[in-house]
N, C-alpha and C positions, 0 to 999 in steps of 0.2 A: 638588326632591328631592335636598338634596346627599347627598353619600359622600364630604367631605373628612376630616371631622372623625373618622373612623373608624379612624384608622392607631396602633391600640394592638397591642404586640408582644412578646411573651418571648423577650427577647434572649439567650440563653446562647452565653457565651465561652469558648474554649480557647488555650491557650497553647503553640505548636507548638514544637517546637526548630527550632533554625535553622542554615542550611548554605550556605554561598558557592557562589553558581553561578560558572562557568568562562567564560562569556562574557555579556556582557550588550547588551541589545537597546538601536539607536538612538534617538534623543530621537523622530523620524518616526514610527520602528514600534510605539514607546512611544506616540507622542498618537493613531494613527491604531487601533491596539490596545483605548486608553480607549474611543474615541470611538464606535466599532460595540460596544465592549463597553454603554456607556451607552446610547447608540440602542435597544439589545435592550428593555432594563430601560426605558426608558419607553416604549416601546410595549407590551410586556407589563402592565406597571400601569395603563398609557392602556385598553390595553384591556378588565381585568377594570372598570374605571370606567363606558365606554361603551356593556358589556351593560349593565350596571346601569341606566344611564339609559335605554338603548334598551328596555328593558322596559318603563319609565314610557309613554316615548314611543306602542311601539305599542299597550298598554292602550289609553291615551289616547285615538288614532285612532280604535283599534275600538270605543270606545264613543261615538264624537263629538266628543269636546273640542279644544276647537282649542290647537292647543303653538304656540307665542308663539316660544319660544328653546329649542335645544338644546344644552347646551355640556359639552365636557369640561376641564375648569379654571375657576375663576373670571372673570369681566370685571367686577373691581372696580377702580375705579380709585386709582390709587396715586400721591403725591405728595411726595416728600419735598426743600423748602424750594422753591425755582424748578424743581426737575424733574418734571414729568408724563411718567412713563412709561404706556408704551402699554396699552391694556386689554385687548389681542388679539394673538394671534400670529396671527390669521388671521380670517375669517368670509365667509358669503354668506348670501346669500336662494333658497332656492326655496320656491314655492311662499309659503305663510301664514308658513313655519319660519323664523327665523334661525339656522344654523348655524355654530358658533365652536369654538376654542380658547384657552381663556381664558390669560391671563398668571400667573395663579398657581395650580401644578399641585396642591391637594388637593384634590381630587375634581369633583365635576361637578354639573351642575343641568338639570331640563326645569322651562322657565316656562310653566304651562299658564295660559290666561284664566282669573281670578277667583282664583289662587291663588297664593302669593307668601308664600316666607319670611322674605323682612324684615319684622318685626312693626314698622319704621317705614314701610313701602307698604302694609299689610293693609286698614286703611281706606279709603284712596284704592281699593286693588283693586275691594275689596266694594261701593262706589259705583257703578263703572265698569260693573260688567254687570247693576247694576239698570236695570229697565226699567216705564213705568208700566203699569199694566193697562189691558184695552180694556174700556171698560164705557159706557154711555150717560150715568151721572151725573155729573157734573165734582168734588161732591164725594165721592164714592165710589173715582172714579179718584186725586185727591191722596192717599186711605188707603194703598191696594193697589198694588204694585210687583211683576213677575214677574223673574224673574233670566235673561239670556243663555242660549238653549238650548244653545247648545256652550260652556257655562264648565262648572268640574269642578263648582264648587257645584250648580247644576241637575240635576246628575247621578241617579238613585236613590244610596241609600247602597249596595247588591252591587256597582254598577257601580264607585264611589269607592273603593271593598275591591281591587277587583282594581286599577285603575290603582294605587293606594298599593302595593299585595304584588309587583305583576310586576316590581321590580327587581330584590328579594329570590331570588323565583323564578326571575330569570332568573342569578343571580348561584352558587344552588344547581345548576340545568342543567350551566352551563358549567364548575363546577368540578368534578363528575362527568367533563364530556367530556375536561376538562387531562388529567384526570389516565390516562384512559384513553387519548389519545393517545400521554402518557408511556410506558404499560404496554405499548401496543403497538408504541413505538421501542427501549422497554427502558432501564429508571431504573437508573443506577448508586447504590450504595449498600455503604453497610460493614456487614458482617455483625456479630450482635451475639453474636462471638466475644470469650470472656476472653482476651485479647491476654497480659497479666498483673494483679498486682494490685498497689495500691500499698500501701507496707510502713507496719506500724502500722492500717490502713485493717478496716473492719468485715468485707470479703471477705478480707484478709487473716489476719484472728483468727480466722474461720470454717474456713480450710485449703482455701479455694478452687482450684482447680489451676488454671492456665493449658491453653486447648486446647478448653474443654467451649464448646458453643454454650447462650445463653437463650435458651430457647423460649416462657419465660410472665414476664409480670412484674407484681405488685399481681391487678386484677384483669382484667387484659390476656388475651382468650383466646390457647389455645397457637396458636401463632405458627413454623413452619418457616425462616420467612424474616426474621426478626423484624432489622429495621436497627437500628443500634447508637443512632443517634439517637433513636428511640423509645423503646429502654432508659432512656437518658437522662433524656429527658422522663419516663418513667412513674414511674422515679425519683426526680426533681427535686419533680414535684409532689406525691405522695403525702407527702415529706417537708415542704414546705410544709405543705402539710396538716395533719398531725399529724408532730411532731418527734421524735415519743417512743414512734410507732407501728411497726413491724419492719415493715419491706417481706417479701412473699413472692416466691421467686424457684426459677425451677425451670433446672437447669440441663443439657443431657443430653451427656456422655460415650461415646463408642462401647459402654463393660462396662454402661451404663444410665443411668438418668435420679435426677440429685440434686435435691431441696428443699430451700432454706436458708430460713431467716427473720432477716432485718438490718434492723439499726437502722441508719438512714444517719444521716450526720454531717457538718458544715458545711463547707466547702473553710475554709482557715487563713486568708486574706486575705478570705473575705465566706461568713459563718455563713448567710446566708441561700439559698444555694448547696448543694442538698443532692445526695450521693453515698453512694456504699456502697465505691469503691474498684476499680474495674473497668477497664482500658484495654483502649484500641484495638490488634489486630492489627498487624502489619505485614508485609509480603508478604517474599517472598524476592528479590527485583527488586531492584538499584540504581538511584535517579534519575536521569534522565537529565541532568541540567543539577546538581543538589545531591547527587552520590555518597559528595563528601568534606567533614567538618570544614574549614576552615582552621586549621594547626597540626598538625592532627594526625596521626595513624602513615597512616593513610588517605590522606590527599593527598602523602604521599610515595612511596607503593606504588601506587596506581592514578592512571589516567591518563585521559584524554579516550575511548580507543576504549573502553573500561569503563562509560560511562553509560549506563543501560539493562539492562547485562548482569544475567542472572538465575544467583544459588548454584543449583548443582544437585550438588554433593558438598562436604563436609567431611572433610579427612585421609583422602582416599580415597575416601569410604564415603558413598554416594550419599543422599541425602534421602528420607527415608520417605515415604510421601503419592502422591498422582497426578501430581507431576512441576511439574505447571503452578505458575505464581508468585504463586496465591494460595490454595495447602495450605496451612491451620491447621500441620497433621500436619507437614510440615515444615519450614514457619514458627519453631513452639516447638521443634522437635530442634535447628535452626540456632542460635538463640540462649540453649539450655540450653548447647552445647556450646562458643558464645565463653564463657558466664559461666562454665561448668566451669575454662576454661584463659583465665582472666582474667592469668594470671602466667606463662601462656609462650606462645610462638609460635602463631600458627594458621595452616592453609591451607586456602583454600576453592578451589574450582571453578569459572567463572566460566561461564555459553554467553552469547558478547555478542550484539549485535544481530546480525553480520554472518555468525552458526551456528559461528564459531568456539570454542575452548573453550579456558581457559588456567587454569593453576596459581597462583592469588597469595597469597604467605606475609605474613604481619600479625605483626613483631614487637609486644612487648607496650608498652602504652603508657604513660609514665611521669608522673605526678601531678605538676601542678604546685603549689605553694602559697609563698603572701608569708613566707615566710621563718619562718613559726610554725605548730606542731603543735597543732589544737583538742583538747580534754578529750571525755572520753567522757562522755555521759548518764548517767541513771538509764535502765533500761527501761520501754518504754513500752506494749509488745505484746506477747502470747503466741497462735503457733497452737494454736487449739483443739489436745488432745491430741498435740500438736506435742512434739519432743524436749526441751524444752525445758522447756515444762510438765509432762513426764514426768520429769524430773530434780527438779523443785523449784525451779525459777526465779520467782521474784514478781515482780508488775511493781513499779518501784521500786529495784530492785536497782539496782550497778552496779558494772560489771566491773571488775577490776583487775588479773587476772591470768589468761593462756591458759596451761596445765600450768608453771607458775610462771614465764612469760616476760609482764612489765611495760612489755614497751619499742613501746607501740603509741598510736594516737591514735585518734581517730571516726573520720578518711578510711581511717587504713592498716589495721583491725581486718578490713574484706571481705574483702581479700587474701590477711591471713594466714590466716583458717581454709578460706580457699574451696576450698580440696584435700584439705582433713581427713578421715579416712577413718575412723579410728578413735579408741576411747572418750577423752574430753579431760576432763581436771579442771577446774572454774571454780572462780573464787578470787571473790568477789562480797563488798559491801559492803552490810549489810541493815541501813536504821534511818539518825538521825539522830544527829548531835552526841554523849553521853553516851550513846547505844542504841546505836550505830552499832559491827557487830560484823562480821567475815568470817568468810563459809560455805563451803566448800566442796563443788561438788558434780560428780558425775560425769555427765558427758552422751554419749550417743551419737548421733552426726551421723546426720542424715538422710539418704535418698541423691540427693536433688533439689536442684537449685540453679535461681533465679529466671529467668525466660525476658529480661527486661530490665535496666535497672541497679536493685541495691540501694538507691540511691540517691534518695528523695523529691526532688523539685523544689520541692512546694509547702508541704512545710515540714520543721524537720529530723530528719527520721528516717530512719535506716539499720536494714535488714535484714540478718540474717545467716540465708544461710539452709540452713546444714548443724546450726545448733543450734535455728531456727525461731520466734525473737522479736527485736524491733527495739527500738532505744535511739534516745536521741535526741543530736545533735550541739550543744557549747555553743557558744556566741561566748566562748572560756573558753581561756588559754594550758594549754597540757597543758610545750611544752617553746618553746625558739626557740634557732633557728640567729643567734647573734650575728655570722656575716661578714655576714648578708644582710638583719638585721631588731633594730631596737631594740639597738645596739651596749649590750655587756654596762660599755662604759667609760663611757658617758653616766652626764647627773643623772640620768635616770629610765630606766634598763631596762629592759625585760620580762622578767618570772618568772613564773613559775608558779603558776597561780591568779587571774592578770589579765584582768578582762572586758574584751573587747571589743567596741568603741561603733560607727567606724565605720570605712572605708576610704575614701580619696578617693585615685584615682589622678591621677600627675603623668606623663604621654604621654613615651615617649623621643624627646628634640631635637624636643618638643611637636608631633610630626607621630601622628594619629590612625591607630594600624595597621590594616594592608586589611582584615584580617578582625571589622573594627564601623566599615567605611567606607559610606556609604549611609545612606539616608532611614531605611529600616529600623529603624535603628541608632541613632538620632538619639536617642529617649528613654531611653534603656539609659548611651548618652555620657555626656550630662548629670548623670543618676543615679553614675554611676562619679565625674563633674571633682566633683560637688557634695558627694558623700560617701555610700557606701554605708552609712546606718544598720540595723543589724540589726534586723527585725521580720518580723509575720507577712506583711506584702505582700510582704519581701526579706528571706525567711531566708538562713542562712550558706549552707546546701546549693546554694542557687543560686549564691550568689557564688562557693563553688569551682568551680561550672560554668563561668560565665562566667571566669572565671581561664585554665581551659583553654585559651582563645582569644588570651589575651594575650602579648607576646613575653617569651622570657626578658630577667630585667632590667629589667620595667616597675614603675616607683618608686609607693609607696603613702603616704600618711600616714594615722597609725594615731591614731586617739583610742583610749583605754584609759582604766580606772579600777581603782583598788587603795582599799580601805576610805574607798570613796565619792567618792575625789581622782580628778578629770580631767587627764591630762596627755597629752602629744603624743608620737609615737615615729615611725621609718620602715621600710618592707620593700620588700622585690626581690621579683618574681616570678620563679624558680628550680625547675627538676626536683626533684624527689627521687627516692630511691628505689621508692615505690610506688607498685604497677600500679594505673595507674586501670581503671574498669570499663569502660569504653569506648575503643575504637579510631577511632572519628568515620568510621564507616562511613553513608551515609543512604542507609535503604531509603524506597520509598514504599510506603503504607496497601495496605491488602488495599481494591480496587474488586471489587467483582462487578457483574453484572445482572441485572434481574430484567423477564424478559417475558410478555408477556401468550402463550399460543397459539393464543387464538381472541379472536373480535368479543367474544362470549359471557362468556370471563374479563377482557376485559381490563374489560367493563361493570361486571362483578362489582367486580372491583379498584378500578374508579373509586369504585363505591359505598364499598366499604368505604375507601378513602383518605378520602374527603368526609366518610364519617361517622366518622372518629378525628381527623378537622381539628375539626369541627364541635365534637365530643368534647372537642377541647384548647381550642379558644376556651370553651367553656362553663364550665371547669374554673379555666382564668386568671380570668373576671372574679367565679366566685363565689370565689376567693381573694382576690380585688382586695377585692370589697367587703365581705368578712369581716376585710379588715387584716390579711391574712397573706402580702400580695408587697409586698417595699418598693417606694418610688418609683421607685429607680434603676431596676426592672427595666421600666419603663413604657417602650414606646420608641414615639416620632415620625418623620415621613414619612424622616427620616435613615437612622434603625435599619434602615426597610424597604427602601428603596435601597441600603444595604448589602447587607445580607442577600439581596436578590434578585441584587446582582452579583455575591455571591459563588455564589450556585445557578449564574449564567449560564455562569462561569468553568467551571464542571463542565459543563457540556452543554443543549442543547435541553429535552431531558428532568427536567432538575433545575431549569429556572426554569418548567417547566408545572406539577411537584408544585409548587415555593414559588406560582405564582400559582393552585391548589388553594386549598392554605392562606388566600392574599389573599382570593378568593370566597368562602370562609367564614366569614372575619374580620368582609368587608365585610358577609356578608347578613346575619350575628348583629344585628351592632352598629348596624349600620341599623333593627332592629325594635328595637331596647329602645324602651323607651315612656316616652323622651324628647321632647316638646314640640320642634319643627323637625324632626326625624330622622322616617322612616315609621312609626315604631312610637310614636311621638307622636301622629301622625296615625290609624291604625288605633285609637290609644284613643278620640279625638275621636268616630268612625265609629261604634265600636260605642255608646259611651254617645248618640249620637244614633238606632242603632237599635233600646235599649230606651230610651231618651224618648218617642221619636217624634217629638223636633222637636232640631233643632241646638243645641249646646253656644252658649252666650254667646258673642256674638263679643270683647265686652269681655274677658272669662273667656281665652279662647282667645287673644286678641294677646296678655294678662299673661302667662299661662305659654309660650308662645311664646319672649318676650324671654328669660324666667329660662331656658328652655331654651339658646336661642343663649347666650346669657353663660357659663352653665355647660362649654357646650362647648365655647367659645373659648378660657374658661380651662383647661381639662382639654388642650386642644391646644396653646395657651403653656408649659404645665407641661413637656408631651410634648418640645416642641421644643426647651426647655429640658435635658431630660436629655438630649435627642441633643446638644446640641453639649457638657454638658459630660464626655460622656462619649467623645466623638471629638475635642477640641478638641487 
């Protein structure tokens, strides 16, 4: 009965920002760290395998059958040129049983008498516990053969139902009881608060406000406690689904409860990736180990006793909310009130670990970029009935003028209006070439500024958000500083109007600076020495992020083109004048818990966890086999070892709901009514209990083999995308 071939996974990624710890841990602490940390992870996967089996097994018993072999891993044997590696990490005998640990961990098998899914032993099996009949005639007796009373074949067919179903069954049990365990130690999880929203993005157009919690999502019941990951998911898949279908979303507000209906839209580096625009919370806490950027105004202002410490006033004025470090309420007041005063000083409040409380001032922090100002976009976004769209802005426009001051680029435009207060004239560019005329219109600023940065990561669009629509950033000279980029004396200059291709940094006195020193760091490197080419996997917007990081003074070579001609130029990375949106403060996410207060809920809760696992595997493979989840998203025994190390990393609790999940993966996918798998066998079963006599053994080893092949192959594939997607 194996459950190796089972390890199919919807992998979804996110891309965190990243912040230099202050100390780092021993190579000791580091291997001895992995080591229990991986321990955990395969005895958690070992064991949602070994109900599985233990299911088969004690069916088995209780109906008679004699079990041959119990094993959790394969004991295939494995050879490659003169080396025989071993078939076992282990085994013994009691009793009739052999019991093992097979050498290759995808899944597991009980070998019961007369039954055997190598369709190259099937015949031999089926020999083995034929028996002749007792009869008095000699040739009467050559006809008639009876089969081994303890083989499964001998069996009735109920009996053969139950032994085939009980791993299933047992596989559904246990992941009820994970998860009910979890509920009763209390699962951490992020709440599926509007953190913010990202600018351009379909929550965005909509005028979604940061702060409201989703309570319903598709057609998800309402939900109080609704995790952000299941937003996600419900998300994700519905858009699978239908691409062109509005997701329903209900979102509720202290003043009341909002419904939106959104079209999600494909992440810029992988369409098949579907969102509506929604981010995660983040608590008012500093990290304890990542509080500061490197570089930035942050790691010059706080210090070591500061990690940990939780904002609890801004300029005085205390944090609205319940106090604790993970208020919504004052969560978004915190970071409305850095992005408000993006351009001058702030002072927060700090209570560190140690109940002290201290005063720390954040001068404002200064933009870096290679020596060249980008061109501003067309826009690309209007909030719904936003000030913006109430002025007469169309998407497509593009700016040229704030109350007739020209002297701006895409990075320095947030800055300048982010204090705008009152009514502002836009000077705008409508139409192309020969159409292409300027409009003027009068705007009045909104009174809310974004709770995060303006600033898209995943692709380039900036928001402004006192006029309430977002443009996009070119790879486009707007202006250049010639002490510091593409000398104005060279054969090929930079001017204005020059695309840019790509960047490849040159390290000053070729030593890699601390802050992209580490493993970490190591593909981000490469990408930087090889050339940053601009696209949708690495928009500009990143690249100025990552800039951030870099020392003043670190040397770039610029590919550029002017009417089509490739030429080569150089830039310094260099201050300027404008305030960037961030200070490189790192807070960490909003955790909550959620527990069970009785035997009674927490049962409850298992149930319903089991049955929205259950729900998501169902959901996955009828996308699968409808041709609407690409390959990549397919993930093998890799994907899942990851993914449960990173639950583990989170707590006790977070790898019982991922091994939930596993139990429901496994019990699914083990009944499909694939030929070797139980739900192969289950069809075998019932079509011999309306025959009334057994499927063709000939019949049964052919589809058999095409089963195993198919899902050897389906498992090479698997294995395949995991490495090349971790490689």
């Amino acid at each position: 009965m194996a459950g190796s071939i089972d390890f199919f996974n919807l992998a979804i990624s996110a891309v965190d920002g990243v912040f230099a710890q202050t100390t780092a841990p021993s190579f000791l602490t580091t291997f001895v760290t992995q080591l229990w940390l991986w321990t955990r992870v395969a005895f958690g996967i070992g064991f949602v395998i070994f109900v599985h089996e233990l299911g088969h097994f004690l069916a088995a018993k209780w109906c008679g059958v004699k079990v041959e072999k119990f094993y959790v891993g394969f004991d295939v044997p494995i050879k490659i040129g003169p080396i025989q590696f071993p078939r076992t990490l282990g085994r013994f005998r009691y009793g009739e049983t052999e019991y093992g640990i097979g050498t290759i961990p995808l899944g597991g098998y009980v070998k019961m008498l007369g039954q055997d899914d190598d369709p190259r032993k099937a015949e031999a099996e089926a020999k083995r516990i034929k028996r002749p009949a007792d009869s008095e005639d000699p040739e009467d007796e050559a006809d008639h053969v009876t089969l081994d009373p303890r083989s499964f074949p001998a069996k009735p067919v109920w009996q053969r139902m139950i032994i085939i179903s009980a791993g299933v069954v047992m596989n559904l049990i246990t992941g009820v009881m994970f998860a009910m365990i979890a509920f009763s130690q209390g699962v951490p999880y992020t709440p599926a608060v509007v953190g913010d929203v990202t600018p351009g993005g379909p929550a965005y157009q909509a005028g979604i406000e940061p702060g409201g919690k989703v309570v319903s999502v598709g057609g998800m019941p309402r939900d109080e406690r609704l995790h952000f990951r299941e937003m996600k998911l419900a998300i994700l898949t519905e858009g699978l689904d239908d691409p062109n279908k509005e997701v329903d979303i209900a979102i509720e507000y202290p003043n009341g409860e909002i419904k939106y209906q959104l079209a999600s839209v494909g992440m810029p580096d992988d369409p098949s990736m579907r969102m509506i625009g929604i981010s995660m919370p983040a608590s008012t806490k500093l990290d304890k180990t990542s509080f500061a950027m490197p570089g930035s105004i942050a790691s010059t202002v706080l210090t070591a006793a500061d990690g940990g410490a939780q904002v609890i006033a801004f300029a005085g004025t205390p944090l609205p909310g319940d106090g604790s470090d993970d208020s919504v309420e004052g969560s978004i007041a915190l970071r409305k009130y850095l992005q408000e005063n993006v351009t001058k000083p702030v002072t927060l409040t700090l209570r560190r670990t140690d109940a002290s409380e201290v005063d720390v001032t954040f001068p404002t922090q200064s933009l870096k970029l290679p020596g060249i100002r980008f061109a501003v976009g067309p826009v690309k976004a209007l909030v719904k009935d936003g000030a913006a769209s109430q002025a007469g802005v169309q998407v497509g426009d593009v700016l040229v003028a704030v109350d007739g001051n020209k002297s701006f680029d895409a990075f320095s435009l947030p800055s300048l209006v982010a204090d705008v207060s009152k009514p502002t004239t836009l000077t705008l560019r409508r139409g192309v070439d020969k159409d292409a005329k300027d409009v003027e219109l009068t705007i009045t600023p909104s009174k809310g500024a974004r709770s995060t940065s303006p600033i898209s990561e995943t692709d380039n669009i900036i928001a402004l958000d006192r006029f309430e629509f977002a443009y996009e950033a070119l790879a486009k000279v707007a202006s250049v500083d010639y002490s510091v980029a593409g000398s104005a004396a060279s054969d090929s200059p930079l001017v204005a109007g020059d695309e840019l291709r790509s960047f490849a940094v040159r390290w000053p006195d070729g030593k890699v600076p601390a802050s992209l020193a580490g493993e970490n760091f190591e593909e981000l490197r490469k990408k930087l020495v090889e050339g940053w080419e601009f696209s949708t996997q690495y928009p500009l917007t990143a690249f100025v992020r990552v800039i951030q990081s870099l020392p003043e003074g670190t040397e770039f070579k610029v590919l550029a083109a002017r009417n089509e001609k490739i030429f080569e130029s150089t830039s310094k990375v260099t201050l300027t004048d404008i305030s960037w949106s961030e200070r490189g403060i790192g807070f960490t996410g909003v955790e909550r818990m959620h527990y069970a207060s009785s035997v009674g809920e927490a049962f409850s809760l298992g149930i319903r966890e089991s049955k929205r696992r259950l729900g998501d595997v169902f959901t996955f493979l009828t996308l699968l086999v409808q041709g609407k989840v690409q390959s990549k998203q397919v993930g093998g025994p890799i994907t899942i070892f990851r993914a449960a190390g990173a639950e583990t990393t989170r707590g006790m609790s977070a790898l019982l709901m991922f091994l939930t999940l596993l139990s429901m993966n496994l019990a699914i996918l083990n009944f499909l009514p694939i030929p070797a798998l139980d739900g192969g066998h289950m069809v075998f079963l019932v079509a011999e209990a309306v025959l009334g006599r057994p499927v063709n053994e000939k019949l049964q080893m052919q589809l058999t083999m095409a089963g195993v092949l198919a899902l050897l192959s389906l498992m090479v594939f698997a294995v395949f995308n995991d490495i090349q997607q971790f490689r």
